[in-house]
N, C-alpha and C positions, 0 to 999 in steps of 0.2 A: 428588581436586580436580577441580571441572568444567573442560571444556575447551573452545574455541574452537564445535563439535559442541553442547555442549549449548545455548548461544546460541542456536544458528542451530531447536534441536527448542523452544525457549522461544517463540520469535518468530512473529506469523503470516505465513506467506508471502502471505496477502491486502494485503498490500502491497508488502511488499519483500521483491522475489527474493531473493537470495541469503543474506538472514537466515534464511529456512526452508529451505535446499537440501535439507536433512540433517533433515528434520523425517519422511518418510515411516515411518520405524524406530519412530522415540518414538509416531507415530500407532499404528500397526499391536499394537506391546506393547501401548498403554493399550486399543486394542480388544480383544485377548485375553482383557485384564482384565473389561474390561465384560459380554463375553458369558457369563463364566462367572455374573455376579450374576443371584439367580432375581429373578425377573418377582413382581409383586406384584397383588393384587384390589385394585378401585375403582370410583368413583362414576358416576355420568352426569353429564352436564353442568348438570342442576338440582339437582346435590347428594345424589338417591336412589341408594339402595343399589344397583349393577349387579352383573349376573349374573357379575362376573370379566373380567380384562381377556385377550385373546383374541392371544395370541403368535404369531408371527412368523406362517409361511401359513395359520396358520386365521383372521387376523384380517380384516378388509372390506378394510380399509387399513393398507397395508406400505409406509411413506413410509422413500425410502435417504435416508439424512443425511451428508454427509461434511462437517462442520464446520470443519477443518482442524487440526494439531493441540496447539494450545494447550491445548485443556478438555479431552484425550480422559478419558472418566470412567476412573481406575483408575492414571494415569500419574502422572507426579512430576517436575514439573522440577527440571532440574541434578541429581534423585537427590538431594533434600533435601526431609525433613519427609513431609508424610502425601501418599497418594493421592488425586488428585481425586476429586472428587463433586458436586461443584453439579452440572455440566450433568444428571447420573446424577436427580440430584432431579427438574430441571425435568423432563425426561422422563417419570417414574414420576408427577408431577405431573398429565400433559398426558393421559398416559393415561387413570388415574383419571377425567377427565372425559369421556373419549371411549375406555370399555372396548374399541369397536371399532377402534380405530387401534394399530399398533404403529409406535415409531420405532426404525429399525435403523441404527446407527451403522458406515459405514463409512470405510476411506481409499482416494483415489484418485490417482493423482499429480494433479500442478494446471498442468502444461506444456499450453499450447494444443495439440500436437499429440496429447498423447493423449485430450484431453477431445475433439478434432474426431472421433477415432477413434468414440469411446462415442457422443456423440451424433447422427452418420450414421447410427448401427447402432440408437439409441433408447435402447442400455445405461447412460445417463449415470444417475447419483444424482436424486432429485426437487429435492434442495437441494445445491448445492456450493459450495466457500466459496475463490476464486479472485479475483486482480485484476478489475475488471470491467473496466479499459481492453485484457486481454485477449479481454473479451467485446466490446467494441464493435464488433471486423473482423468479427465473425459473425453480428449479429444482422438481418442483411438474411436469413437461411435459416431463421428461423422457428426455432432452436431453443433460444430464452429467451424467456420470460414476461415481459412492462414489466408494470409493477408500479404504475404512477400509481394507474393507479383501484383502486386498495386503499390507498394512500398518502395519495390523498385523501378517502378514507372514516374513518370514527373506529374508533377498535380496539373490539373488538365487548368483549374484556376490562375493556378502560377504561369502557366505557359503564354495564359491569353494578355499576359502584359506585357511579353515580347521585349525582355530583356534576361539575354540565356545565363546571365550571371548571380538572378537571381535564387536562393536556397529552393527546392522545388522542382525547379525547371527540369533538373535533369536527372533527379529520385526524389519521389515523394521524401524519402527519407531525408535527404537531406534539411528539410524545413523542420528538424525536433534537435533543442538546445543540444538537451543532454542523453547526448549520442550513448554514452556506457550504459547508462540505465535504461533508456528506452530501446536501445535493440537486446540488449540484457536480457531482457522481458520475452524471449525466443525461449519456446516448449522444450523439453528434453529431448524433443524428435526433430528440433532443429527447426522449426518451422515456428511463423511469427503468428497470435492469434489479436495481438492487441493495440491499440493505440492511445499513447499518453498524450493528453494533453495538456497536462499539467503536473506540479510535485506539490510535495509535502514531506513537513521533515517534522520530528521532535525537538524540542529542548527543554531547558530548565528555566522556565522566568524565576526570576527572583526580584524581591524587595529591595531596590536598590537605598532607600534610607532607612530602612536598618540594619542594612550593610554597613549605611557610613555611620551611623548610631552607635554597633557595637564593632567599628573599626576593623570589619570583616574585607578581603579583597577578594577576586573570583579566584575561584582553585584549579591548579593548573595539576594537580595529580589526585588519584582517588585516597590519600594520604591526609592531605590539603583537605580535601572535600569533607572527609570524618571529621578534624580536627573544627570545622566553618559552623559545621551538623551540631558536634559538641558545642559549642560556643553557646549559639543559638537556643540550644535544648537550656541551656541556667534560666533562661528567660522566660516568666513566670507565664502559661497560657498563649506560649508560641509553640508552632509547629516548626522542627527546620525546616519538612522537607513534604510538601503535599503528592499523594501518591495514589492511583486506583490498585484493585487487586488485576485488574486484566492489561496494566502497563508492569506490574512485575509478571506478568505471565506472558508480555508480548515481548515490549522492547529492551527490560529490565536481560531477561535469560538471552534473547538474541546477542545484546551487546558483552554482557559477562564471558557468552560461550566462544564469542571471535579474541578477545581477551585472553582467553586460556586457552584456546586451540589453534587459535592462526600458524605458531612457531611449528604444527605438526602437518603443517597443510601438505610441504614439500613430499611428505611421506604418505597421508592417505588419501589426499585429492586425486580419485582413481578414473575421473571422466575428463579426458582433455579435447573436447568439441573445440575445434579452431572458431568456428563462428560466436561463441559464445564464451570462449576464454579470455581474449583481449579486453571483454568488458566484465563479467561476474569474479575474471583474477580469481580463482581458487573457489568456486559458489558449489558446497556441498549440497548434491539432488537430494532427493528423496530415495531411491533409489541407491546411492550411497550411503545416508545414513543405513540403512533398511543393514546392507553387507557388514559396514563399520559394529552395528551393534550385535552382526553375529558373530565379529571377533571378540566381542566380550570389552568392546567401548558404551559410553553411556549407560553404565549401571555400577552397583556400590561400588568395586573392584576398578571401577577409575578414577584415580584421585583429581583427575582436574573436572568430572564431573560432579562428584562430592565438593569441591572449593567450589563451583558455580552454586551452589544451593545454598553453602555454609554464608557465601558471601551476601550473598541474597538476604539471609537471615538477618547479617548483620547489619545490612541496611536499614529493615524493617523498624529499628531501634530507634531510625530518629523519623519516623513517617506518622502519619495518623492511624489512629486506632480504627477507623469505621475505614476499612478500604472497597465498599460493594454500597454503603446508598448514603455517607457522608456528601455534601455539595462543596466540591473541592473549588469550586468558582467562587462561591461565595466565599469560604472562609480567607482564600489568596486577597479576593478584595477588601475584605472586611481586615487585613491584615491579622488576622489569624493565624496563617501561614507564611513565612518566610520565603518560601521557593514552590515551587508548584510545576513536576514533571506533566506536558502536556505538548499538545499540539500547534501548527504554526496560526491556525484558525485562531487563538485565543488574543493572539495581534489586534484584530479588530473588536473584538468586545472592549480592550482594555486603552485603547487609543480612543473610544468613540463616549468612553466613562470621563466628562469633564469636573466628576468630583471624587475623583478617584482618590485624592488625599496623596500620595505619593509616585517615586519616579519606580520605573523599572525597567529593567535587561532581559537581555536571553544571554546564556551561557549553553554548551554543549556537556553530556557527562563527563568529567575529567578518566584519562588513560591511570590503567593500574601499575602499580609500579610492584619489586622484588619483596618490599614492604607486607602488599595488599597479599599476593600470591607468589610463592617461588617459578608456578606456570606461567606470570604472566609475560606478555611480548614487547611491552615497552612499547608498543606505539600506539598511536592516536587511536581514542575511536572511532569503530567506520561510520557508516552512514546504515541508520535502519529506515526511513524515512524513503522517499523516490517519490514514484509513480502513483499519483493519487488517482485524480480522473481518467481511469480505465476502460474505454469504450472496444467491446467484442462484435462482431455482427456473426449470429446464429444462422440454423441453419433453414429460420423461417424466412429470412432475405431469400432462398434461392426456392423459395413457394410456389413461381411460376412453372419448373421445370417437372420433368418426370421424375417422381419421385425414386422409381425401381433404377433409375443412374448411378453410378459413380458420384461420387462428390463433385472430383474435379470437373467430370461432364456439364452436370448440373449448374457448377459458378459458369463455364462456358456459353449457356444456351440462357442463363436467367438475364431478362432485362431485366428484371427486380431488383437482382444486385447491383449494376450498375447505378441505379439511381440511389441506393442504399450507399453505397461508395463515395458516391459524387455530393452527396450530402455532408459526409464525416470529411471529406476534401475540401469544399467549401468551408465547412467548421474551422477546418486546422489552416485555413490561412492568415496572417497573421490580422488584418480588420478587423476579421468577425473573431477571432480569439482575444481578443484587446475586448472586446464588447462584453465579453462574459468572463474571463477569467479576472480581468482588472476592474472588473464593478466594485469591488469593495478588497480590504487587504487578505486575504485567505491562503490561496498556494500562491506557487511559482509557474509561469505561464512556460510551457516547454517547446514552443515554436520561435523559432529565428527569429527577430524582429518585431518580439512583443518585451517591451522592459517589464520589469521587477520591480514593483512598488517600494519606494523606500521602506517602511514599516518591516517589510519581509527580507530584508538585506541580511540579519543577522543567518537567516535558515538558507539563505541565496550560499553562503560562505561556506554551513555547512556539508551543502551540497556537495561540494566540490570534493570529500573526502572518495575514501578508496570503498566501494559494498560493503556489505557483511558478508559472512562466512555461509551463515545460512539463514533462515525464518524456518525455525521451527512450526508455529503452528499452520504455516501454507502448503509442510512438507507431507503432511497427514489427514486423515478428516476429521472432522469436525468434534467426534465423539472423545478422537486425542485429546483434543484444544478442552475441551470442559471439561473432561477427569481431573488433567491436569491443574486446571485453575481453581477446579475444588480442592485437591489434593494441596496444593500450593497455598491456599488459605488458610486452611487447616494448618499447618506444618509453621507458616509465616504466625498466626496467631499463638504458638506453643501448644497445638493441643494435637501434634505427632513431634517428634525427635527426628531426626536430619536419616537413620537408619530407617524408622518406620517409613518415610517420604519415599526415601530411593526404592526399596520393594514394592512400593505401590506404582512408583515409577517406571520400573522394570516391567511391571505386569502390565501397566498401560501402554509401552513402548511396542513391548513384545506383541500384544492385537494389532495393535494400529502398523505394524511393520509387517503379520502377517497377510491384514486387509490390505495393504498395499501391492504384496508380492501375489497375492490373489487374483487382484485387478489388473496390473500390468506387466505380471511375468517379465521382470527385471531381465537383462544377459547376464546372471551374476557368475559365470563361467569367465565371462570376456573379464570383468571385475576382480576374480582370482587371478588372473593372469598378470593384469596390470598391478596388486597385491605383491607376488610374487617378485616382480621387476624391481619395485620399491623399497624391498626387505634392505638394501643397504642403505639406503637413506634413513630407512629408520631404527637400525644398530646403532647411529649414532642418536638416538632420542633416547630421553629418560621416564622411565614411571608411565610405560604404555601399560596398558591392562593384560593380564594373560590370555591368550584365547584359547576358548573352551575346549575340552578334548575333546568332546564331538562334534564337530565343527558342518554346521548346514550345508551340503553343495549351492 
């Protein structure tokens, strides 16, 4: 029976950490797999016969792929049903047209620190498939490729079927579903480094017959939701609510803090990028936070920071006790657990279990009401979920050129890239995307012209909602994200007080905001000015924090 583990090797960690922790294994076996399959002869890219397609060092171009590992060709999620292949096609595909390219599929870990390692040194992948709000701290050192002016050219793929009405033809861009979130995905310097081709979203499965067992309905407020929790908890050696510690530390505080802070957006949302406002609607940077908390926001002295934590707490009350090596897969199956916060991946384990004993749903977290918190905004929650399969091209694609160049120079002069490009173009049309995304039920395929597997409908709807506010742990690095999740264990187990938490909070914020302002010497001048502009907007708000008297330029 799968376990908590296989989740996490189903999921791509191009979005959510701690869904993929445990994905590096699952990669590595399906690459084993992969490299033993032979290499196969093919065409040129007009179609005529080529002399054979020319493998690994004999080839012109030996483009590294580390996809991440959802498709590795030759793996099996959960260890149920056949072998991958699609991606295996697209590949032998791409070849065929270009006998002189070979794509070598590797795994790399996807932790900022060791991709900083690889790319100082030049060894990184040509394509890597990682959060790009990881990539955004870096991309002032020249080692990712932006990617506009090929985004806004039309797929050279699309074009060759010569009909201009198709998505494609006349911007790449145009061939990606969900336009908000994937041009969203643009760096703070305004510049794109990444390409979705796929989503992922969270929800809540739940046990649908013991739902209808103890006469439960889905909760349509977080009022509703306590009250479902309650219920549930009478019942002798049920869980209501299955939960890890690093989904209260990812999507748990993400969703809480759009919850209490949306209604103050009007007044501190202090970066308004025309390019990237239409789609992130209010998306606090890093960079903002950094300024926000030198006005003396997120720490004890703000109360809707304090109700983010408190609420949190009181969540914990109807969750499992073990939230760090419990098998939350297994106990959801073994009905154990009643509802189980997890990922859209879990669709397929749970559809391909034909003795699964019972029915189940997805629901999304239900909105807070005046009840839960006097901060909160009454509306829906957003969407934490997006962009799964995250594909970057480094800046070992432009390997051919002089290195002592400009960046831009170097994309101009490198045929490296180009065929680096023409690869991830071929990918994203919508054939060879159908090949790999729709092998089995897992994300949502974000190219024009590839459907949504029924199983995935319910995470298809969620989509549709408005961002979030922000992602806390993409806003910082890495050493934020695990203080915090220990500190949040600790505090969620009772063995700190909600006071003790926030000063431990404080002091973690306050590093991780100076390493920030370290790195990329924020405009926090430009940021006071816009501050300054907004003071009337936020005369009319209540219970803002006081800002410090000595206040940081």
């Amino acid at each position: 029976m799968a376990n908590d583990h296989d989740i996490e090797e189903a999921a791509p960690k191009g979005l959510l950490r701690h869904v993929w922790k445990y994905g590096s294994l699952c990669a590595v076996l399906g690459v084993s797999t992969w490299l033993l399959w032979p290499g196969g002869a093919g065409t040129d890219a007009a179609g005529k016969a080529g002399a054979g397609r020319a493998d690994g060092p004999d080839a012109k171009y030996v483009i590294k792929f580390s996809p991440g590992g959802q498709y590795v060709p030759g793996s099996v999620p959960f260890g149920i049903g056949k072998p991958l292949e699609g991606l295996a096609k697209v590949i032998r595909g791409f070849e065929r047209r270009f006998p002189d390219t070979h794509i070598e599929i590797i795994n790399v870990p996807t932790v900022r620190e060791y991709l900083v390692t690889q790319l100082s040194s030049g060894a990184a992948p040509d394509i890597i498939n990682v959060n790009v709000e990881d990539v955004w701290v870096d991309v002032q050192k020249g080692w990712y490729i932006p990617l506009d002016s090929f985004l806004e050219a039309p797929n050279p793929f699309v074009v060759e079927k010569h009909d201009p009405n198709l998505p494609g033809a006349r911007q790449w861009w145009d061939s990606f579903r969900y336009q908000a979130i994937s041009r969203g995905k643009a760096a703070p310097d305004g510049r794109n480094y990444c390409i979705t081709m796929d989503m992922i979203e969270t929800g809540i499965f739940y046990n649908k017959t013991i739902f209808a067992k103890l006469g439960l309905a889905v909760p349509e407020t977080w009022p509703q939701f306590l009250a479902v929790m309650t219920r549930i908890k009478q019942e002798p050696g049920l869980t209501p609510l299955l939960m890890s510690l690093s989904s209260y530390n990812d999507w748990a505080t993400d969703l809480m803090f759009d919850q209490l802070y949306y209604n103050l957006l009007p007044g501190i949302d202090l970066k308004k990028d025309p390019a990237r406002e239409a789609y992130l609607q209010g998306y606090l940077d890093g960079d903002e936070l950094v300024f926000l908390l030198r006005k003396g926001f997120f720490g004890p002295r703000d109360k809707r920071y304090r109700d983010l934590w408190r609420i949190l707490k009181q969540l914990k009350r109807y969750t499992n006790d073990d939230m760090t090596n419990a098998d939350l897969t297994r106990q959801f199956v073994t009905q154990q657990g009643a509802m189980y916060w997890t990922a859209s991946p879990l669709t397929y384990r749970l559809r391909s279990d034909h003795k699964l004993g019972f029915e189940w749903g997805v629901f999304y977290p239900p909105r807070f009401t005046r009840e839960t918190s006097p901060y909160a905004s009454g509306k829906d929650m957003c969407v934490i979920g997006g962009s799964a399969t995250q594909f970057e091209v480094t800046c070992s694609a432009v390997g051919d050129a002089d290195a002592s160049l400009p960046l831009e120079d170097r994309m101009a002069k490198s045929e490296r890239l180009k065929r680096v490009m023409a690869f991830l173009q071929f990918l994203c049309t919508p054939e060879q995307t159908e090949q790999v995304v729709n092998e089995y039920p897992c994300l949502m395929p974000n190219i024009v012209g590839v459907p949504v597997l029924a199983p995935l409908a319910p995470f298809e709807k969620i989509l549709e909602r408005r961002y979030t506010t922000t992602k806390w742990l993409f806003s910082f690095d890495l050493r934020f994200s695990d203080i915090q999740e220990r500190m949040l264990g600790l505090y969620l187990a009772g063995g700190a007080s909600l006071d003790e938490f926030l000063v431990w909070q404080k002091a973690n914020l306050d590093a991780a905001a100076e390493n920030l302002a370290r790195r990329k010497a924020p405009d926090f001048a430009a940021l006071e000015t816009q501050w300054k502009s907004l003071a009337p907007v936020r005369a009319k708000m209540t219970d803002l924090p006081d800002e410090p008297r000595e206040d940081k330029p």
